[in-house]
LOTIPA-161207 format. One record per residue (C-alpha): x, y, z. Coordinates in steps of 0.2 Angstrom, whole numbers, plus 5000, padded with zeros to 4 digits. Example, Ala and Ser with C-alpha at 12.3 -4.5 7.8 and 13.67 -1.06 7.14 Angstrom:
BEGIN
FIKE_px_py_pz
FIKE_5062_4978_5039;
FIKE_5068_4995_5036;
! end
This chain:
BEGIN
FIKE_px_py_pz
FIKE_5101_4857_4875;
FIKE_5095_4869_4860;
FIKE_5106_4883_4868;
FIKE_5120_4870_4868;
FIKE_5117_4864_4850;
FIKE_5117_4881_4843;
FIKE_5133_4884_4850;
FIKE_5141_4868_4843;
FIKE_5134_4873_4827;
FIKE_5142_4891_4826;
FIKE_5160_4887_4832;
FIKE_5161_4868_4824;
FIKE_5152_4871_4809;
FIKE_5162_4875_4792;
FIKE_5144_4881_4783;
FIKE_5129_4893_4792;
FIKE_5120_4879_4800;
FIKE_5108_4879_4815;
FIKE_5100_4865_4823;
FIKE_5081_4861_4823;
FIKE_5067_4851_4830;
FIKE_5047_4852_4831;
FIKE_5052_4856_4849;
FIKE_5061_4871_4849;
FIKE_5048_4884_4844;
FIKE_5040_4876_4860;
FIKE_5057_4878_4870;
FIKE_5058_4897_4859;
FIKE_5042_4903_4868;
FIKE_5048_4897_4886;
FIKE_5066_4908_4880;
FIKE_5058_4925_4878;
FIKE_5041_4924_4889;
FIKE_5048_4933_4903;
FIKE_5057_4950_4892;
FIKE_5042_4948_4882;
FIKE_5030_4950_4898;
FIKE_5040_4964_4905;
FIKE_5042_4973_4890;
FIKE_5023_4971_4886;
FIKE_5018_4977_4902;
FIKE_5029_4994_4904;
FIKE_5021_4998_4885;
FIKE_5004_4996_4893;
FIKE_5009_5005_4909;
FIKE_5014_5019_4896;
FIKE_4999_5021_4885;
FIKE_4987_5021_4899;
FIKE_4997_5032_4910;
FIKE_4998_5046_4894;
FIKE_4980_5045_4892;
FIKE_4976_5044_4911;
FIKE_4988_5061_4913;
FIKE_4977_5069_4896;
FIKE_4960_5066_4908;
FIKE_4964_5068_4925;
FIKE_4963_5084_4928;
FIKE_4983_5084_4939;
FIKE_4999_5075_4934;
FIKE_5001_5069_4953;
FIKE_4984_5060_4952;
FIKE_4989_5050_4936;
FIKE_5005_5044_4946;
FIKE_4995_5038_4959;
FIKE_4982_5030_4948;
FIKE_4998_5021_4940;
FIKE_5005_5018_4957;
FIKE_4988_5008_4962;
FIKE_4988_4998_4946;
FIKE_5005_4993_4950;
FIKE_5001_4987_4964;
FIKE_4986_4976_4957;
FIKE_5000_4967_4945;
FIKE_5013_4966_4959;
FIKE_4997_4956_4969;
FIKE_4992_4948_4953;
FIKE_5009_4940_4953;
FIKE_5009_4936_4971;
FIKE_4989_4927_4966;
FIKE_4998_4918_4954;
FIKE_5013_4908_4965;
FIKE_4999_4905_4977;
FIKE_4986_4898_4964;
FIKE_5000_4887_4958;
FIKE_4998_4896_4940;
FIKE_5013_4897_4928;
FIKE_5018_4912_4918;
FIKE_5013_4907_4901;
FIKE_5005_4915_4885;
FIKE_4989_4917_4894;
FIKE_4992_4923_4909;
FIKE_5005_4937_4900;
FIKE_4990_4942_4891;
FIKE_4980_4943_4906;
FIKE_4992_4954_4916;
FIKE_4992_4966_4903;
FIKE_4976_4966_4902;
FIKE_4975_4969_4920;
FIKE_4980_4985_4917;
FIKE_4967_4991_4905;
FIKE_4955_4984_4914;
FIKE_4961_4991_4933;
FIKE_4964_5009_4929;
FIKE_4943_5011_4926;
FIKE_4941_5007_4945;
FIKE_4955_5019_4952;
FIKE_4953_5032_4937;
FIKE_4935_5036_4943;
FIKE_4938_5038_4960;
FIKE_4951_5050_4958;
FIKE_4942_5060_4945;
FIKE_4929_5063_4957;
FIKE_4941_5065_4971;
FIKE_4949_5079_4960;
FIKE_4931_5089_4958;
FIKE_4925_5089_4975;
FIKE_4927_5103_4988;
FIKE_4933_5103_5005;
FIKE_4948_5094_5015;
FIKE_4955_5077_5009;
FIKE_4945_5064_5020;
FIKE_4927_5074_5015;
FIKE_4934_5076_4998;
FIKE_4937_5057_4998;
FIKE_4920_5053_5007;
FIKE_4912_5062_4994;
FIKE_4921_5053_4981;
FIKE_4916_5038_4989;
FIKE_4900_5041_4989;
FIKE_4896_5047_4972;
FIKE_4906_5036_4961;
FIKE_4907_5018_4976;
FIKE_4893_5013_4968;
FIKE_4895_5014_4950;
FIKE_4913_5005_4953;
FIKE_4904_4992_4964;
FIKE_4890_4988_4948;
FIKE_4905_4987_4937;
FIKE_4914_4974_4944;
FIKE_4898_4965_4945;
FIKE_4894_4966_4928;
FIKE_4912_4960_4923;
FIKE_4910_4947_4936;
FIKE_4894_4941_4926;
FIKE_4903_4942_4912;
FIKE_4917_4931_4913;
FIKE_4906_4920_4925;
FIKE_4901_4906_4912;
FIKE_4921_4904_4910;
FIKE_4921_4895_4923;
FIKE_4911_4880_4916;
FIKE_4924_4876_4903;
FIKE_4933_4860_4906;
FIKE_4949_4868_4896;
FIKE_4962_4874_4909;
FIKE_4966_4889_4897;
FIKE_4946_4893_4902;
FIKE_4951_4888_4921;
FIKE_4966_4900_4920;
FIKE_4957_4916_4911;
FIKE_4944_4915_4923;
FIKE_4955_4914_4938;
FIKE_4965_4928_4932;
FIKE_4951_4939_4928;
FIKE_4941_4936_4946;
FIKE_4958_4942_4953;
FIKE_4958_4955_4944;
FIKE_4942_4962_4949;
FIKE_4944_4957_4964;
FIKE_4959_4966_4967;
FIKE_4954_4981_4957;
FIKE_4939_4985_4970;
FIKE_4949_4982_4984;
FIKE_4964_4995_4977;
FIKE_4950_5006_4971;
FIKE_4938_5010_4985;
FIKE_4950_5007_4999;
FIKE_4970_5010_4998;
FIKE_4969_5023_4983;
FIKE_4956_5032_4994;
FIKE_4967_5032_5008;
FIKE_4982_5036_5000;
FIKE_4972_5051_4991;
FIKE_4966_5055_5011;
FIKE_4986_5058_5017;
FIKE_4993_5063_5000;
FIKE_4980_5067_4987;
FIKE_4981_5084_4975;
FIKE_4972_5098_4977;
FIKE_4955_5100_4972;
FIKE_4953_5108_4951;
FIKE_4938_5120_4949;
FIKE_4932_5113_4933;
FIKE_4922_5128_4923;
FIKE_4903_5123_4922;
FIKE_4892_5127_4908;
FIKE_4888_5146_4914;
FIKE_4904_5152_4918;
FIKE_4909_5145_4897;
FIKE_4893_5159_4892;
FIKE_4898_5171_4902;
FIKE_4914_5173_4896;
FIKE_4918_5185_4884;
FIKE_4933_5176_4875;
FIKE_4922_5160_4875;
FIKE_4917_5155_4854;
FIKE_4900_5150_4863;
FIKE_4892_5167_4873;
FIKE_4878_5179_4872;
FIKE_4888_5191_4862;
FIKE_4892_5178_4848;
FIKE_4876_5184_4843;
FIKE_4861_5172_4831;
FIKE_4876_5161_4827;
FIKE_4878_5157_4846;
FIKE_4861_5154_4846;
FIKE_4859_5143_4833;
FIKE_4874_5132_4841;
FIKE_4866_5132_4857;
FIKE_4847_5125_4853;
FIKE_4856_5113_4841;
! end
């Protein structure tokens, strides 16, 4: 009906007018949810998959770590037909959220993954096994964090805590088993990262033994 009005108004109307009630901010919000969530979640998308490109030491890798977070919204979305939970203000925020929050448990995985030796599945177990646990104890701790949500009567409390459980949820699951698998058939290959001594030992490094007392002085400081 405000559509409809608005339309009367521009062709009817001999003056600028438009039509007005306490309700259409309400009926505004229901108008441009949907470009608004799209539009939030692809800038999202963006900024994390620049920085994730800027750390992870191989383009393909930040497309796979993107690729997995895509799928945590795509299931995020799926959660939310089940659950019966409307696409409101909150849950926008909380699916863009989701993609802050998801590309810790993926990006540490495939760092590690990037730095071991060896073919893909022992390069995956050792992954695995050096950062599995660290992941695991982060989505606990998020879990404790959110926990006392759930003992507000609000539904806005109801629905946060819903959407951020799914989220951890979906996140560990993403993260310590398809991304590893995925990485197993089709990860990069592995980056020597230059450790401390080889960074002394070089003689173009600012920082090596011929640098001289100024060297030294960086060093034992």
């Amino acid at each position: 009906s405000m559509l409809t009005l608005r339309e009367i108004a521009s062709q009817y109307s001999p003056i600028e007018a438009f039509p007005y009630s306490w309700w259409y901010p309400i009926f505004e919000r229901f108008l441009i949810i949907r470009p608004e969530a799209i539009k939030n979640m692809l800038l999202a998308a963006g900024a994390v998959f620049a920085i994730t490109v800027l750390l992870i030491p191989h383009p393909f890798a930040a497309v796979l770590i993107m690729v997995s977070i895509a799928f945590i919204d795509i299931d995020l979305f799926g959660l939310m037909y089940l659950l019966d939970i409307p696409i409101n203000i909150i849950t926008v925020s909380t699916l863009v959220l989701a993609i802050g929050l998801a590309v810790d448990y993926n990006a540490h995985i495939t760092h590690s993954f990037m730095t071991q030796s060896g073919n893909r599945n022992d390069r995956v177990t050792k992954a695995l096994t050096e950062m599995g646990t660290s992941v695991l104890s982060g989505a606990f701790s998020t879990f404790l964090g959110i926990l006392m949500i759930n003992f507000g009567k609000a539904a806005v409390f109801q629905i946060y805590f819903r959407m951020l459980l799914s989220i951890c949820i979906l996140s560990l699951v993403h993260g310590l088993i398809f991304l590893p698998i995925v990485l197993s058939y089709i990860g990069p290959q592995t980056v020597q990262l230059r450790n401390k001594d080889e960074l002394l030992n070089n003689e173009y490094s600012p920082i090596s033994s011929k640098s001289g007392a100024a060297a030294n002085l960086v060093l034992e400081s």
